[in-house]
C-alpha positions in Angstrom: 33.3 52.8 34.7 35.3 49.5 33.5 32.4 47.4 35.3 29.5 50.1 34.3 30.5 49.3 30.6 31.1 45.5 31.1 27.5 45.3 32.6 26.2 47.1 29.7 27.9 45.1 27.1 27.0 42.0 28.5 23.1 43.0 28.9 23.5 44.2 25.0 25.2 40.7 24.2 22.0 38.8 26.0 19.6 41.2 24.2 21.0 40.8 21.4 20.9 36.5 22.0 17.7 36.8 22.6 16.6 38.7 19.9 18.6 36.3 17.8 16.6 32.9 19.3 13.1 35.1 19.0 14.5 35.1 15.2 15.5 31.4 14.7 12.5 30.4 16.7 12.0 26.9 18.7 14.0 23.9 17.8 11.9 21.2 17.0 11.5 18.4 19.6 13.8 15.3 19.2 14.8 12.3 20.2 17.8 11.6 22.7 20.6 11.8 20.1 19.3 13.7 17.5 20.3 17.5 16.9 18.4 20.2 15.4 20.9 22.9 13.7 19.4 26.1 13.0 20.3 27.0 9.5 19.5 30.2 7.2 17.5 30.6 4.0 20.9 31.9 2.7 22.6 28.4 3.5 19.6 26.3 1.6 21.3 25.7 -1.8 18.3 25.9 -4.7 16.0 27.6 -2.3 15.2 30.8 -4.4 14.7 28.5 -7.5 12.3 25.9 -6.4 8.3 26.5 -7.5 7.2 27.3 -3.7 3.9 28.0 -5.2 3.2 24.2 -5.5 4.7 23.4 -2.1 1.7 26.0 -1.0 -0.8 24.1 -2.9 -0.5 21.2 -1.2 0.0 22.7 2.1 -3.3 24.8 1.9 -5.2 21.7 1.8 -4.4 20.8 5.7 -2.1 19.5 8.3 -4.1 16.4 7.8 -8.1 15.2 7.9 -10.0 14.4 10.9 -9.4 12.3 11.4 -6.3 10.9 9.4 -5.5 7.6 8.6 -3.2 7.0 10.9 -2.5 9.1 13.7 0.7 10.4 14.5 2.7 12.8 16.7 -0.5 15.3 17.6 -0.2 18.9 15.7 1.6 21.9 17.2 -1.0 24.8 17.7 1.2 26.8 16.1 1.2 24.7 13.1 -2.2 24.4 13.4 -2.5 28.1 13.2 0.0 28.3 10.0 -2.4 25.4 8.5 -5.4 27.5 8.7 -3.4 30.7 7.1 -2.6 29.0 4.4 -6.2 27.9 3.4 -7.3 31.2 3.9 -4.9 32.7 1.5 -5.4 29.8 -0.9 -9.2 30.4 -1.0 -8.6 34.4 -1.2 -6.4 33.5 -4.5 -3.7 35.8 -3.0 -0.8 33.4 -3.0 1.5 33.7 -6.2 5.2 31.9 -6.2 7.0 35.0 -4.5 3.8 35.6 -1.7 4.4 31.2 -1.7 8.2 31.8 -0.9 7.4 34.5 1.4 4.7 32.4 3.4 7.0 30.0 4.3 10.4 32.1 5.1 7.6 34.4 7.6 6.0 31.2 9.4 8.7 28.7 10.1 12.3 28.4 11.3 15.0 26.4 9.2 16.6 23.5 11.3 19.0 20.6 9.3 18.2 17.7 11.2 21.5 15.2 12.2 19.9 11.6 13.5 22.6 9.9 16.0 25.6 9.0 15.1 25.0 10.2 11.6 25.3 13.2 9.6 23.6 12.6 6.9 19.2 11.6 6.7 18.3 8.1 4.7 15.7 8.1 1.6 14.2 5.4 0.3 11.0 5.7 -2.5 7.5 4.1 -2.7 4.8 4.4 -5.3 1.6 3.5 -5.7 1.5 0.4 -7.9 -1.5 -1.4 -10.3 -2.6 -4.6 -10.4 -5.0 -6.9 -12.4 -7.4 -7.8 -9.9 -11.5 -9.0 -9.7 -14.2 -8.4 -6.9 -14.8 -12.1 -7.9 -12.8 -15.4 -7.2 -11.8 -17.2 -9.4 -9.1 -19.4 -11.2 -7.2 -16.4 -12.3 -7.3 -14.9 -9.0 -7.1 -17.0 -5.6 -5.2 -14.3 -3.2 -7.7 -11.9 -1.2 -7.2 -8.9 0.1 -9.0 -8.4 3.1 -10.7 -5.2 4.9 -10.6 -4.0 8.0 -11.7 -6.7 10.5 -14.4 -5.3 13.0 -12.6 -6.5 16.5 -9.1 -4.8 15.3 -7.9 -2.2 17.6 -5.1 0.2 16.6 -3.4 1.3 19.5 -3.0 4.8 20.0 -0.4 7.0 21.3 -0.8 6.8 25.0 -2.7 3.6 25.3 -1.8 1.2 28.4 -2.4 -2.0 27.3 -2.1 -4.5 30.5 -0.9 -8.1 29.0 0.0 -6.9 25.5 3.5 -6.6 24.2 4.5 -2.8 23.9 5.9 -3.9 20.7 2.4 -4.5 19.3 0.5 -1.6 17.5 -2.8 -3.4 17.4 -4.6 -6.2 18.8 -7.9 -8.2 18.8 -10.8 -7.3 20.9 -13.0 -10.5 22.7 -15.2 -10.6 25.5 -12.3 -11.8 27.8 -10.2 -8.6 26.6 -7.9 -7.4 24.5 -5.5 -10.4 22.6 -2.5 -10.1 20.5 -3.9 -9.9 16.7 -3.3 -13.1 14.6 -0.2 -13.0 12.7 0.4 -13.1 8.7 1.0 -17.0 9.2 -2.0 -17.2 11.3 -4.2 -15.3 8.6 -2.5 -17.0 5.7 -3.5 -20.6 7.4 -7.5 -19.3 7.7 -7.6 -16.7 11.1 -10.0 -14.7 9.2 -12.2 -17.2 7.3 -15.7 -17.1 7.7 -16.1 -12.9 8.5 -16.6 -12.0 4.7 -13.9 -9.6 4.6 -12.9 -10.2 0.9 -13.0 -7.0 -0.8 -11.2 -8.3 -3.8 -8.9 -11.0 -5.3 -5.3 -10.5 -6.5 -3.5 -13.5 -8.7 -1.0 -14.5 -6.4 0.3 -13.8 -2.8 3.5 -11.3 -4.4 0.9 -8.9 -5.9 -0.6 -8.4 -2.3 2.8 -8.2 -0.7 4.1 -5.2 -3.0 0.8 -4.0 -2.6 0.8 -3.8 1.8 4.3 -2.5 1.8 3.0 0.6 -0.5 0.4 0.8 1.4 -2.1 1.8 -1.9 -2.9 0.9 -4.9 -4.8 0.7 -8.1 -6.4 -2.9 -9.1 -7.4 -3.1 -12.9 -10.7 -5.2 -12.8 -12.4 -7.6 -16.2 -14.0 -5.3 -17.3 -11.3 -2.5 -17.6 -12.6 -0.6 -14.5 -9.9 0.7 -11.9 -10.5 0.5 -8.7 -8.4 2.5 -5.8 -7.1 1.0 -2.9 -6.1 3.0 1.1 -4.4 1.6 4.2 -7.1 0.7 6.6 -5.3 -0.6 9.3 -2.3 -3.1 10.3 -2.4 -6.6 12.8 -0.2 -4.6 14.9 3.2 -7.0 14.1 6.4 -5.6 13.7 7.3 -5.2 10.0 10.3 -7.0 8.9 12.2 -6.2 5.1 12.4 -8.7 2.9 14.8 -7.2 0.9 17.4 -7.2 3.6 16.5 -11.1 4.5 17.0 -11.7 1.0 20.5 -10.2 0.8 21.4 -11.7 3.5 20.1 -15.4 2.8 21.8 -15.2 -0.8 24.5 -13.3 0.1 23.2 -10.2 -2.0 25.3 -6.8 -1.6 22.3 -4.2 -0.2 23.5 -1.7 -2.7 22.3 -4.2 -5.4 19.0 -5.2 -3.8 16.5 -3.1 -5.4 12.5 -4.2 -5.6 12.8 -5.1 -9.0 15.1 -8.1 -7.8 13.4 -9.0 -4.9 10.6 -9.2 -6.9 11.5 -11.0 -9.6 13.0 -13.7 -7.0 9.6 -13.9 -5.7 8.0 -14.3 -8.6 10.1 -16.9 -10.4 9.5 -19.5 -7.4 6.2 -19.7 -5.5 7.2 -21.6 -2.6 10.2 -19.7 -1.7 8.1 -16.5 -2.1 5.6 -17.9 0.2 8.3 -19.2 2.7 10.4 -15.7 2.7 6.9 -13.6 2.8 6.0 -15.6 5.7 8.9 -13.3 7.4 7.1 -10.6 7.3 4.5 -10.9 10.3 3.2 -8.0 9.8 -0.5 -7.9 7.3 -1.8 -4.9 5.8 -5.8 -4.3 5.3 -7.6 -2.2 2.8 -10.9 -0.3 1.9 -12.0 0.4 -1.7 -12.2 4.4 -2.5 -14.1 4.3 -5.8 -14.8 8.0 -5.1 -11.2 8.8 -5.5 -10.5 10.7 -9.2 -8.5 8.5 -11.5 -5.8 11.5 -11.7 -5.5 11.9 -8.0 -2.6 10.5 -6.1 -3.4 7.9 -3.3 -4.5 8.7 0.0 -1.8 9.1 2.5 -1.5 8.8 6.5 -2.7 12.4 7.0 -5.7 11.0 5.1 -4.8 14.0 2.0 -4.0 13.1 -1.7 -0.1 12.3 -2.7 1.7 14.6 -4.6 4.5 13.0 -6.3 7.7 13.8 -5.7 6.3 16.8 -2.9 4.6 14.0 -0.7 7.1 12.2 1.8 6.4 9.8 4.7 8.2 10.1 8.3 8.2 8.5 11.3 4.9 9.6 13.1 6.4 8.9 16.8 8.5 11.7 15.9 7.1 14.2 13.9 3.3 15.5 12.9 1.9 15.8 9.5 1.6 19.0 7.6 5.0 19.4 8.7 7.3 21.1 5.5 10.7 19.7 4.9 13.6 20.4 2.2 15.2 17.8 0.7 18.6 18.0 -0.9 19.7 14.7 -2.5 21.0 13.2 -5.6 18.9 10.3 -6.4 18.3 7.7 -9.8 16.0 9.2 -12.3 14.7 5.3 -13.1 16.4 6.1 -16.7 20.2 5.0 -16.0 20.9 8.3 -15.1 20.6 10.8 -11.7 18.6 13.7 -10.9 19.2 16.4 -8.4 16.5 16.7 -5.7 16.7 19.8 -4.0 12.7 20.7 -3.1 10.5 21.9 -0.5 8.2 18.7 0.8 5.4 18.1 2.9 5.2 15.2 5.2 1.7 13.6 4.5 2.7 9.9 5.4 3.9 7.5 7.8 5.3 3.8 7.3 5.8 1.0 9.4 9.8 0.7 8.1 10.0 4.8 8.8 11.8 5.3 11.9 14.2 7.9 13.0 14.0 11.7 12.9 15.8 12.0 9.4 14.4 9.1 7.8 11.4 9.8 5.0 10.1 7.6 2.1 9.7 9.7 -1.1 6.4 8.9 -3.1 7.5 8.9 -6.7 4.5 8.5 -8.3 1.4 5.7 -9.7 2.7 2.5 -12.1 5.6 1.0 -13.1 8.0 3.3 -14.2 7.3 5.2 -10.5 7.4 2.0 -8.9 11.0 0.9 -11.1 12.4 4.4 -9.7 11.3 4.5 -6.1 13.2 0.4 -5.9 16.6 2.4 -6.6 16.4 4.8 -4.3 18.4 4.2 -1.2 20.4 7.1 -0.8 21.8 9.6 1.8 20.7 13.2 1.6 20.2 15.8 4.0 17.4 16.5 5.9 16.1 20.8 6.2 12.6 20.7 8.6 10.2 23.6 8.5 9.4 24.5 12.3 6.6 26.8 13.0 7.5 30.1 14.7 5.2 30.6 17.5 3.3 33.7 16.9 3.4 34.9 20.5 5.6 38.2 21.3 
């Protein structure tokens, strides 16, 4: 009877685990290092008082386009399936803040996300900046910015490329093959003259820098019209911060080195700038959007509108777009002071400097006040990811 009962308990205690993982759901997947700890809705502090409704908003529009931007980690179906819920509720006009709040507790899992070796996720912030700019050159403006050249190839995940460095993300199509992509020294010194890929002209070689680490922007034409700006593709070159040479050439604490400074530094001396931008192999390239609406938010990877302070970028090797995420962080308020940031997100970007599974870049907004704010913000916070529940019994 002593076995008979220890049988039965232990088949209630592995009924009752199961039952408990059919609850959390699946762990996302990670990589080597990383952990995924289930948490409850309970444990999220500020959970009940966030507006969920405008987390739904944004999520309603899609995962991402098709196709987006830039691709990344391909989409779960059962994300897929929560995607496609969501419009369908959005365009029924049956979603108000406590159906919002309820939508996302009934679809996904909670899981805190630890990177290795850490306990903690790292935030930095980007904006979308405005510059004075004409589709003309001339004395005022001598930088270009350049479109997308016709023989780039972005490679894509799962591409073998025979001869090319994995390192590379792109490279240059010829009749002999694919070729590593010219580098920013080798398109600064005239790669790219003679194909007519001017699309505009900036005044100096800063503007276009701040601009291709944003990776948008606004340029304020002669005439008072505003033009928008969207990634359209990268030389494939690793990206490499300029902030971080800077501290280190001048012996620059990192806590101090916001963009602000760095800019500034640039600025004040154009040879230096051109020397340390040199650093940076990688190049950015860009395609007008004059259809975009003047109150819209730039177009991100997944190839949607920016939301500010709701948009954040992640590492697309690790993790797909659409994907929800709660942030919990204390960060500047670009006014002297600090704001609590506890808010549910949705990852709708990617970023050549993004990499880890608990790393995100914050989009704080268009101009200069977003762009002063998101140059202070390099903080620790912790990480909360949204993991679709697979609807299967």
């Amino acid at each position: 009877m002593i076995r008979g009962a220890v049988a039965a308990l232990a088949l209630g205690l592995v009924a009752c685990g199961a039952a408990m993982s059919a609850a959390l759901g699946q762990a996302p997947p990670l990589p080597p290092g990383a952990r995924a700890e289930a948490v409850s809705v309970a444990g999220i502090a500020g959970w009940a008082k966030d507006d969920h409704r405008a987390a739904f908003a944004i999520f309603a529009r899609g995962c991402m386009a098709d196709p987006p931007l830039r691709a990344a980690m391909p989409l779960p179906k059962a994300l897929e399936g929560v995607c496609a819920e969501a419009l369908r509720l959005q365009k029924a006009s049956k979603v108000d803040a406590a159906n919002a709040r309820r939508f996302f507790e009934t679809h996904f899992s909670f899981w805190r996300i630890r990177p290795a070796q850490a306990e903690t996720g790292f935030m930095t912030g980007y904006f979308e900046p405005e510059f004075d700019g004409s589709l003309t050159r001339s004395a005022a403006f001598q930088t270009p910015l350049y479109g997308r050249p016709v023989d780039l190839v972005t490679r894509q995940p799962g591409d073998d490329w025979p001869g090319i460095e994995a390192g590379l993300s792109a490279a240059r199509h010829t009749a002999q093959g694919l070729v590593p992509f010219p580098d920013r020294a080798a398109i600064e010194a005239g790669a790219l003259d003679g194909q007519k890929l001017e699309i505009l002209w900036m005044r100096d070689p800063v503007d276009r820098f701040v601009l291709q680490v944003q990776g948008s922007g606004r340029i304020r034409l002669p005439d008072g019209r505003v033009t928008r700006l969207v990634y359209s593709g990268r030389n494939g070159h690793a990206y490499t911060s300029l902030g971080r040479a800077l501290s280190e050439r001048e012996n620059i604490p990192p806590a101090e080195m916001t963009m602000d400074r760095l800019i500034a530094r640039l600025k004040a001396d154009a040879g230096f700038a051109r020397d340390l931008i040199a650093l940076n192999r990688s190049f950015v390239f860009f395609a007008r959007r004059d259809d975009l609406p003047q109150g819209s938010g730039p177009i991100g990877g997944a190839g949607l509108p920016l939301t500010p302070l709701r948009s954040i970028a992640i590492d697309r090797t690790v993790w797909p777009y659409g994907v929800p995420a709660w942030i919990d962080a204390t960060i500047p308020d670009g006014q002297g002071g600090s704001e609590r940031l506890s808010r549910l997100m949705i990852a709708q970007d990617t970023g050549s400097a993004i990499l880890g599974p608990a790393r995100v870049d914050l989009f704080v907004g268009s101009g200069v006040a977003a762009g002063h704010r998101a140059g202070l913000i390099r903080h620790n916070f912790d990480f909360t990811v949204l993991w679709p529940r697979d609807p299967r019994p």
